[in-house]
Each structure stands twice: as structure tokens, then as C-alpha cells.
C-alpha positions as CSV (number, residue, x, y, z in Angstrom):
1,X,-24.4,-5.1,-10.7
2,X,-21.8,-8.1,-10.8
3,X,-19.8,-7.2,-14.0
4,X,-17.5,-4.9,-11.9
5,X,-16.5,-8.3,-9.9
6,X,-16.3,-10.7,-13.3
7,X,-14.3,-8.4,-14.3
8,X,-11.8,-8.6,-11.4
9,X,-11.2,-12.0,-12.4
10,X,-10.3,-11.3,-16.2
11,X,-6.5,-11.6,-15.1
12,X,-6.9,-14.8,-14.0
13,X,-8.6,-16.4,-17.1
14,X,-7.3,-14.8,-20.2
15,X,-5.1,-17.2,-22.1
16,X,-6.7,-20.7,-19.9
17,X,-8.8,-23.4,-22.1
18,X,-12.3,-22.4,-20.8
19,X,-13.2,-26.2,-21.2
20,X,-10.7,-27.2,-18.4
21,X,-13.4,-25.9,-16.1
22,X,-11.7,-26.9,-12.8
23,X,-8.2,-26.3,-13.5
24,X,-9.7,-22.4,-14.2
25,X,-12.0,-22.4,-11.3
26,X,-8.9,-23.8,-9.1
27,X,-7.3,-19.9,-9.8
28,X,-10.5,-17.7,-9.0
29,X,-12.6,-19.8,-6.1
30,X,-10.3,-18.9,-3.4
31,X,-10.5,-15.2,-4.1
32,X,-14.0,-15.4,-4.0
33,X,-16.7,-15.2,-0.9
34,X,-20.1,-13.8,0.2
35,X,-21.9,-12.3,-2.4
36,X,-21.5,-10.6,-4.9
37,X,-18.2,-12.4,-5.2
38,X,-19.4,-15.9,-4.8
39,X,-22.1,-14.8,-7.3
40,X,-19.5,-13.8,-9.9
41,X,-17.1,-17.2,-9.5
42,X,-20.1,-19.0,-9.9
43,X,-21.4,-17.2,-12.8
44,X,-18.1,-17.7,-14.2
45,X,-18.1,-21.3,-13.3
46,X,-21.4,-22.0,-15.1
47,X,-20.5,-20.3,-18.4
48,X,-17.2,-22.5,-18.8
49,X,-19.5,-25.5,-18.1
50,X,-21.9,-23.8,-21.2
51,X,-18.7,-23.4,-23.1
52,X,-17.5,-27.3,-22.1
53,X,-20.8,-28.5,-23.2
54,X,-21.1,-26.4,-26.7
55,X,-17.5,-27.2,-27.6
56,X,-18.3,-30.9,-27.0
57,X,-22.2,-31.1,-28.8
58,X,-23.1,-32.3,-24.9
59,X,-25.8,-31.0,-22.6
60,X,-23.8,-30.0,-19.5
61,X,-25.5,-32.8,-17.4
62,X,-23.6,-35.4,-18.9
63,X,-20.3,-33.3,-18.4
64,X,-21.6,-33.4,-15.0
65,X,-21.9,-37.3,-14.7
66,X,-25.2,-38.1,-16.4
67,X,-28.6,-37.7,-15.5
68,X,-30.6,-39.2,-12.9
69,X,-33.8,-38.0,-14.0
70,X,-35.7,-37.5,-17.4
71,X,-37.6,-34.2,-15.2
72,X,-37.1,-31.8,-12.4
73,X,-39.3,-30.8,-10.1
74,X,-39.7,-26.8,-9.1
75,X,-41.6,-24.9,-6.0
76,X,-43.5,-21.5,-6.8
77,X,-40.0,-19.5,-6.2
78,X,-40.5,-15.9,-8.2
79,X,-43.9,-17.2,-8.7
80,X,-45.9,-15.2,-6.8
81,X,-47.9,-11.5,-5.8
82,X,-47.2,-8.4,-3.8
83,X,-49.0,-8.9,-0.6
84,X,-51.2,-6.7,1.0
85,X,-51.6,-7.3,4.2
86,X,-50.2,-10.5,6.8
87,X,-53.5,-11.7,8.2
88,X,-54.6,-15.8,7.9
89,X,-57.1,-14.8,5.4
90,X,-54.2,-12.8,3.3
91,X,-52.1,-16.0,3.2
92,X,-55.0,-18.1,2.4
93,X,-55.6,-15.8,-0.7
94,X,-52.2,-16.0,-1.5
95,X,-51.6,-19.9,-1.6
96,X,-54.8,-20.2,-3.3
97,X,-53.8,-18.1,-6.6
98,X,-50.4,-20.2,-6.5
99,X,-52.5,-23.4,-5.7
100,X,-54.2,-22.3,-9.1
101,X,-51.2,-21.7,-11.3
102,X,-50.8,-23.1,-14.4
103,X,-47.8,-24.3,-13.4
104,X,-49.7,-27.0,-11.3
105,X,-46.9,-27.0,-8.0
106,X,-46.8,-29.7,-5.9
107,X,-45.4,-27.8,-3.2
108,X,-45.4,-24.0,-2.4
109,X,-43.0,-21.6,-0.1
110,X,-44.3,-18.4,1.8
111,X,-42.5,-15.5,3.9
112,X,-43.6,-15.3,7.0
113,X,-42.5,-13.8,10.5
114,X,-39.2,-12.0,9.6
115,X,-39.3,-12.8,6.0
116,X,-42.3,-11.0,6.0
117,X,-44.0,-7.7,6.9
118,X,-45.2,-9.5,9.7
119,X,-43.1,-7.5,12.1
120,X,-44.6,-4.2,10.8
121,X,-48.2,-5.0,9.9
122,X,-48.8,-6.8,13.4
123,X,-48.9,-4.9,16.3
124,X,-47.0,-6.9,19.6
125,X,-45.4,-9.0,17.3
126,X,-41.9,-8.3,18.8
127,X,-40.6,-7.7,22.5
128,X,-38.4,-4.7,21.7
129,X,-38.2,-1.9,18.0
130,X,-38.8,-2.6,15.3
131,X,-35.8,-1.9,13.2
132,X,-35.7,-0.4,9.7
133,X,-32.8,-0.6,7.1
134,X,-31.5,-3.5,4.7
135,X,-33.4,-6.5,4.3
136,X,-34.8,-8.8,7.1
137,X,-33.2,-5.9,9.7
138,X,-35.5,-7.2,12.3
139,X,-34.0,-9.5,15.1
140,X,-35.6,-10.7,18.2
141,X,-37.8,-12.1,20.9
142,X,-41.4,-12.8,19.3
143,X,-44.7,-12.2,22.1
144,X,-46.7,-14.8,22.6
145,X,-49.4,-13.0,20.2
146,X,-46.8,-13.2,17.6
147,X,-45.9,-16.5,17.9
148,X,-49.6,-17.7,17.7
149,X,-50.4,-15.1,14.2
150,X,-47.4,-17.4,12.6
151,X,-49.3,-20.5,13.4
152,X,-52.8,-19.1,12.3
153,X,-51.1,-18.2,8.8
154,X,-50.2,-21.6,8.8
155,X,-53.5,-23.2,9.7
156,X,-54.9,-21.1,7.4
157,X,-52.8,-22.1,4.3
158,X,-53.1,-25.7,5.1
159,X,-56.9,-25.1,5.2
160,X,-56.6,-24.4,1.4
161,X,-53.8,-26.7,0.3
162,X,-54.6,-29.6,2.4
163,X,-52.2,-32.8,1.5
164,X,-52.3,-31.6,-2.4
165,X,-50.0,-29.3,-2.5
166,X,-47.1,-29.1,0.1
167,X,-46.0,-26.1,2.2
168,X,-42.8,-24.5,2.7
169,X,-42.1,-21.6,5.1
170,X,-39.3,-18.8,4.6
171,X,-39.1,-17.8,8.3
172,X,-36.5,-15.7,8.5
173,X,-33.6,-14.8,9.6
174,X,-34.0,-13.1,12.6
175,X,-35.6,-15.9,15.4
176,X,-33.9,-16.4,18.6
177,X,-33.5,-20.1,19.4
178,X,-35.9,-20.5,21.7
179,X,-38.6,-19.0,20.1
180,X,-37.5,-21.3,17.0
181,X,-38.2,-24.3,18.8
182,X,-41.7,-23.4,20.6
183,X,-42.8,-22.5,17.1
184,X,-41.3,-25.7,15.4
185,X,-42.7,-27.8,17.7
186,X,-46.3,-25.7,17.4
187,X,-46.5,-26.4,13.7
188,X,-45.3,-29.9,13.9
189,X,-49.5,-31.2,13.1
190,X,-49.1,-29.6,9.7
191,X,-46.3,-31.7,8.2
192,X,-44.6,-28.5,6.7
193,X,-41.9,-28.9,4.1
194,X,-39.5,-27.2,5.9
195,X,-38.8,-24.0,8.1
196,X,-36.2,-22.2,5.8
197,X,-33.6,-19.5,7.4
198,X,-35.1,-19.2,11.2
199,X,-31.8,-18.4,13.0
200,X,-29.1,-17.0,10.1
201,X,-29.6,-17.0,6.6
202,X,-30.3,-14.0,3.7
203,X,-27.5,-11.6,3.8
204,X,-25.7,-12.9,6.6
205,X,-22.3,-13.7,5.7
206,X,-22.0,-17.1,8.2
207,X,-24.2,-19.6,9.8
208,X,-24.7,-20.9,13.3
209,X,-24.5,-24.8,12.7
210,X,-24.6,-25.5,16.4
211,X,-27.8,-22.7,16.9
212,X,-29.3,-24.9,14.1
213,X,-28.7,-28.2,15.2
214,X,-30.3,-28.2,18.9
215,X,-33.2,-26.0,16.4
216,X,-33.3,-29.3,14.6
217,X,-32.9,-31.9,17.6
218,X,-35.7,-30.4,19.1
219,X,-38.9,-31.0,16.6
220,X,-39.8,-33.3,13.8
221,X,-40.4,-30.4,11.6
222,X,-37.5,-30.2,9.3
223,X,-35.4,-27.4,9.4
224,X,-33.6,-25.5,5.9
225,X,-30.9,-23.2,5.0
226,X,-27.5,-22.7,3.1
227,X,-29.0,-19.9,-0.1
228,X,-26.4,-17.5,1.5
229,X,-22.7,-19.5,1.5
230,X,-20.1,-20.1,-0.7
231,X,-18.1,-23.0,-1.2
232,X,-18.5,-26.7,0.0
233,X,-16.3,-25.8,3.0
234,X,-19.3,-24.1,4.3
235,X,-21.7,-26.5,4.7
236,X,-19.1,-29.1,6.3
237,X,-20.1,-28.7,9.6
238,X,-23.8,-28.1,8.5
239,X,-24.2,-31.7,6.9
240,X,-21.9,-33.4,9.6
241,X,-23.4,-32.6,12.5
242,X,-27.1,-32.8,11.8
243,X,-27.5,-29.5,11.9
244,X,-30.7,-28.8,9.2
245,X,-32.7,-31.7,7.7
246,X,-32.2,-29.6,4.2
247,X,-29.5,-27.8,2.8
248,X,-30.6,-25.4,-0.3
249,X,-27.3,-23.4,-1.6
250,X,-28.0,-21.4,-4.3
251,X,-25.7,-22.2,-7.7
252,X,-25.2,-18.4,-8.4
253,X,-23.5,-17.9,-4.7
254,X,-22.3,-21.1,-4.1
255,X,-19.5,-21.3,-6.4
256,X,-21.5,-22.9,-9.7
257,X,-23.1,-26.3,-10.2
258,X,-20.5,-29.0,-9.6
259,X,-19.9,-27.2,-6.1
260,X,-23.5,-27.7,-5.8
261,X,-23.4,-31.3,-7.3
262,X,-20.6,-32.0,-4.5
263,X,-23.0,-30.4,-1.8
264,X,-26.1,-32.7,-2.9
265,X,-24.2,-35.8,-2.8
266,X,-22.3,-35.4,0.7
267,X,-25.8,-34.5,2.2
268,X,-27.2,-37.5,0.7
269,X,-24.5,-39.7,2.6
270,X,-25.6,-38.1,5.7
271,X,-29.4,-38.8,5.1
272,X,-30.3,-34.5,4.3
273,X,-32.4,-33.3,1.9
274,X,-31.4,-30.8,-1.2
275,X,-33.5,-28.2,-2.1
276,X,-31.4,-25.7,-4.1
277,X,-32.4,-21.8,-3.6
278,X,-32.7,-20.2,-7.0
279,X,-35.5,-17.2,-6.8
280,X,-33.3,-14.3,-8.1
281,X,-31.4,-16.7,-10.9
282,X,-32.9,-15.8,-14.4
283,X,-33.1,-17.3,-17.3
284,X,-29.6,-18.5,-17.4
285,X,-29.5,-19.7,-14.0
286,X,-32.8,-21.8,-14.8
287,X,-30.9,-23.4,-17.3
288,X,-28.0,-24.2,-15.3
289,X,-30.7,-25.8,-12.5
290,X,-32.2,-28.2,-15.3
291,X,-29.0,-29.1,-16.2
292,X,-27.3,-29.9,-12.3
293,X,-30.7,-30.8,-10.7
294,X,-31.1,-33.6,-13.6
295,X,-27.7,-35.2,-12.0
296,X,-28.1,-34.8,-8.3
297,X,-29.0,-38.2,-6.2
298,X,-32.3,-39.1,-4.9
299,X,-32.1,-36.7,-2.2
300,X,-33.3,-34.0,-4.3
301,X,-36.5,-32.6,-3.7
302,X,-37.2,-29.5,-5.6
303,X,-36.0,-26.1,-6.8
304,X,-37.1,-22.7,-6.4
305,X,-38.2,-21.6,-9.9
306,X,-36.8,-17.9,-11.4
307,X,-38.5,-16.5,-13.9
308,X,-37.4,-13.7,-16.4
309,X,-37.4,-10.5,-15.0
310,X,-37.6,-8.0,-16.5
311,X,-40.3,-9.9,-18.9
312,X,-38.4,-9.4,-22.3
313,X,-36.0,-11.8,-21.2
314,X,-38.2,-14.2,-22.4
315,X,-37.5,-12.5,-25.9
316,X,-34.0,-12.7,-25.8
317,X,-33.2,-15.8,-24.9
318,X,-33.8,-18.9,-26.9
319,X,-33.9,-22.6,-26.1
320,X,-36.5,-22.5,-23.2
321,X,-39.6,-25.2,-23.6
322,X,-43.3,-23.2,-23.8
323,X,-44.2,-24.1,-21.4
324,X,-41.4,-24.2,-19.0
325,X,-43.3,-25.9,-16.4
326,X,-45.6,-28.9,-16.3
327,X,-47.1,-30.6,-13.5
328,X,-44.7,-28.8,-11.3
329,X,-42.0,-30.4,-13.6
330,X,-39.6,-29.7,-15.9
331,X,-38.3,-32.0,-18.9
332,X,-34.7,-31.9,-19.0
333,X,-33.6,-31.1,-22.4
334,X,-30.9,-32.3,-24.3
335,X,-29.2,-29.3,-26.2
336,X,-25.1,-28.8,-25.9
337,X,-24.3,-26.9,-23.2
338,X,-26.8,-25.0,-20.2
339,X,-29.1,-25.5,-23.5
340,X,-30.2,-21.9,-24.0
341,X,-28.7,-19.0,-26.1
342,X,-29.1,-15.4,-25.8
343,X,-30.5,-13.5,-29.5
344,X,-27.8,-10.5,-30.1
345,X,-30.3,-9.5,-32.2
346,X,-33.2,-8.6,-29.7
347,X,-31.0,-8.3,-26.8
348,X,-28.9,-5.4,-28.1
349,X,-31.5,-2.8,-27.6
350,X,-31.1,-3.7,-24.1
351,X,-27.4,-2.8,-23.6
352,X,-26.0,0.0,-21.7
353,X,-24.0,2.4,-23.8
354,X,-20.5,1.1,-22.3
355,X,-21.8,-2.3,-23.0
356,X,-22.9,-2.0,-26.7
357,X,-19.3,-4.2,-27.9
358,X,-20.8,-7.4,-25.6
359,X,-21.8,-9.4,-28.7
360,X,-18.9,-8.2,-30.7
């Protein structure tokens, strides 16, 4: 759905050195914003780093400074089932399969409350209607009954992960702040990751940094977001003020992996965790997380592993280690470029009609 908006920027780019990656990304990144745009500059952004690196015979890590680290770690991400119901024992099921995977994660994420079909499946969950229409559509004050099923889908997770595997929470958006902050402080006993996206997040074109840091001032339980802006710019006031205790932009919105690199680094000088978003990335966008991730400082915690999606991308593409994943890790690998290559070959069956002169 994004080649109408690459395309947008062909003007711009025809005739300029593709390795020169910022003096190219200097013309495009101010026309660009909320997705899809930001997802086309930065798509952009991480095939000239691809290009750099393959014209050089370097991974793109060490166009990127160097790595830190021989291996990245990853969270479940697009690792996980269609669930069938929102009860304690639904979510226990749930992180016991991903507690199983032969992936081996150290730490897992779940949707619950508005990221959920919590709303829906649990009757008095909300003062007010429930609201259909894009996702997370649902905004509003959560009953008391509510408020205790998100805390008995928490106890009942920890029950089967206990301090082996870690827990994350995708809350949202859609809490009001003070319901954020009763339920923050409720779930403080379980040492939680983080509580990702309570007050702004998925599909909202802005954040609330001040909503988020009197969220955060008021529990120990650290709070996430940052998947949904674009640009450094955005997460000024974010990382200055305290706001969240972990920022997690996502390198195909935020404007491409040294934007995110930048990010990382001026949340590690403010003592904030990075955990980058990555769920819907591919194949391509794993890559360009093994590469990035491999360079970020010490305030890197994990990120949230895409898979190939359909499954045949795992046909087309070549490069990727079988497995991907061990021990919740990934060995950074040492090819020119993002690392990976797509097969014209077996990816041309895939092509639309208009598309069949890609490879040409």
C-alpha cells in the first residue's frame, strides 16, 4: 500500500548518489509525517543504507558506527495466536504457548484492555458505548470491574511465567489518566516490563508528553510508547521531560535507522530505556533491526520480532540464519549491506501485473 507514496518522492531522488544517504534524506524527511508517509521516507532511508553498505562490502552497522553487540535480543512481537476469548485463564493459555516457543523469549508482550477485545468480550468493562470503527476506537472511563479483569490477566500470566520470562503489556490507547495511574500503581507487585501505549499511541498522529509524564511520576511501573511518530523532533519533549521510562519508535515510521540510532542514544543520556516497535516490519525491516539494534548503547533492551507474512517470504528472501532466533537472541551477521537479498527468481510469481518490470 506504500508504493503510491515512494513514489511521490521519485522527483527528489533521481540523479542523487544513493550512498550519500543524509544529504538525500535531507530532501525528502521534511515532506514526510504520520504514516504512511513516515513509513515511505524511512523505507527509503533504509534501502540507501542497503545500497551504502553493498557498494562498500560493509554490513550497515558499521556505516552506522560499529557494533555494540555480537547479538540482539527480540520479544514474541508477530509471534503469537488469535485469541479466543479475554478471561485470566485465556491469557494464561496464551503466554504459556509463547513461554513454550522455540524461540526460547526472555520476555513476552500481550494486548490487553483497549488493545484487546477486552472492551467487547467483558460486560461493564466501560462507563459509557462501546464504539466500533478503526482500530483501538474505544476511549474511556474503565468500572471498577474492568479495572480489576486487567489485573487478574495479569496475575494470571505471572502465575505461568513467574521471574523466567518477563511481561510486557500493550494497554492501549484509549485510558484516561486517572484510570492509568490506579492501574499502574495496582500492577506495580508484578514487576511488568512496561505498560506500552495507555494514554496516545497506535494510529494517533501526536502524543501527550505531559498526560504521560504525571502517568509516569505516579508508579514505579515503567511506562512505553513512541511506535506511532516520526522524526526525532517528536520525541524531544518525550525524553526531556521524563515523560515514559521507554521510548520504542518503530524504524519503518520513524524516519529509518539512524533516526532511530539518534533516538536510542539521547534517551540513554536521559537514563530511558529503547525498546524499538517492529511487529508489522517483514523481512526487510528484521534485517534493518539486526543491523541498528547491534549499534544502539546499553540502553537497549529488546525488539519486537516480525516475521514473514505472508509465509513465502521466507522463500524469497535470502540471507536470513535458520534459525532466526536463539535463546531469545539473534547473532548479528556480517554480510554487506541490511544483509539479506530478495530471489527475482521466486519472488516474481508474486508481482502484480503493473509491477512485473520491478526486477528489470
Amino acid at each position: 500500500y506504500l508504493k503510491p507514496h515512494v513514489l511521490f518522492y521519485k522527483q527528489y531522488l533521481i540523479g542523487e548518489d544513493p550512498t550519500n544517504v543524509e544529504r538525500v534524506m535531507s530532501k525528502i524527511r521534511r515532506m514526510g509525517s504520520f504514516k504512511p508517509w513516515g513509513a515511505a521516507v524511512s523505507a527509503i532511508e533504509m534501502a540507501l543504507w542497503d545500497i551504502a553498505g553493498k557498494a562498500a562490502g560493509l554490513p550497515v552497522y558499521k556505516l552506522l558506527g560499529g557494533k555494540v553487540r555480537d547479538h540482539v535480543r527480540v520479544y514474541n512481537g508477530a509471534v503469537r495466536r488469535q485469541m479466543t476469548g479475554s478471561n485470566p485463564e485465556d491469557y494464561a493459555a496464551e503466554v504459556a504457548w509463547m513461554k513454550d516457543a522455540p524461540e526460547k523469549f526472555g520476555f513476552v508482550k500481550m494486548g490487553i484492555s483497549f488493545h484487546s477485545r477486552m472492551v467487547r468480550d467483558v460486560p461493564g468493562f466501560l462507563y459509557g458505548d462501546q464504539r466500533d470503527g478503526p482500530p483501538h476506537s474505544n476511549r474511556g472511563p474503565m468500572t471498577e470491574k474492568g479495572m480489576k479483569h486487567v489485573v487478574a490477566c495479569v496475575e494470571a500470566m505471572k502465575a505461568v511465567l513467574g521471574d523466567e520470562v518477563g511481561l510486557a503489556l500493550d494497554c492501549g490507547p484509549g485510558w484516561l489518566l486517572p484510570d492509568a495511574i490506579r492501574v499502574a500503581r495496582m500492577l506495580e507487585p508484578y514487576n511488568l516490563m512496561w505498560l506500552e501505549d495507555m494514554l496516545t499511541g497506535d494510529y494517533n498522529p501526536y502524543t501527550s508528553p505531559r498526560t504521560y509524564r504525571d502517568l509516569t511520576s505516579s508508579t514505579t511501573t515503567p511506562i512505553h510508547t513512541g511506535e506511532q511518530l516520526y522524526l526525532r523532533q517528536n520525541f524531544i519533549e518525550l525524553i526531556e521531560t521524563q515523560a515514559v521510562r521507554v521510548v520504542g519508535p518503530d524504524p519503518e515510521d520513524v524516519g529509518g535507522l539512524a533516526e532511530l540510532k539518534w533516538i536510542a542514544e539521547y534517551a540513554d543520556l536521559h537514563g530511558i530505556l529503547m525498546a524499538p516497535h517492529g511487529i508489522f516490519d517483514g523481512l526487510i525491516g528484521l534485517a534493518g533491526l539486526v543491523q541498528v539494534s547491534a549499534t544502539l548503547p546499553p540502553n537497549f533492551v529488546g525488539f519486537e520480532y516480525p516475521v514473514g507474512n505472508p509465509s513465502w517470504w521466507y522463500d524469497i528472501v535470502e540471507g536470513l540464519p535458520n534459525p532466526i532466533v536463539k535463546d531469545s537472541l539473534i547473532e548479528v551477521w556480517d554480510r554487506p549491506g541490511l544483509g539479506v537479498n530478495l530471489i527475482p527468481a521466486k519472488a516474481a510469481q508474486y508481482l502484480r501485473a503493473e509491477d512485473q518490470d520491478f526486477f528489470d
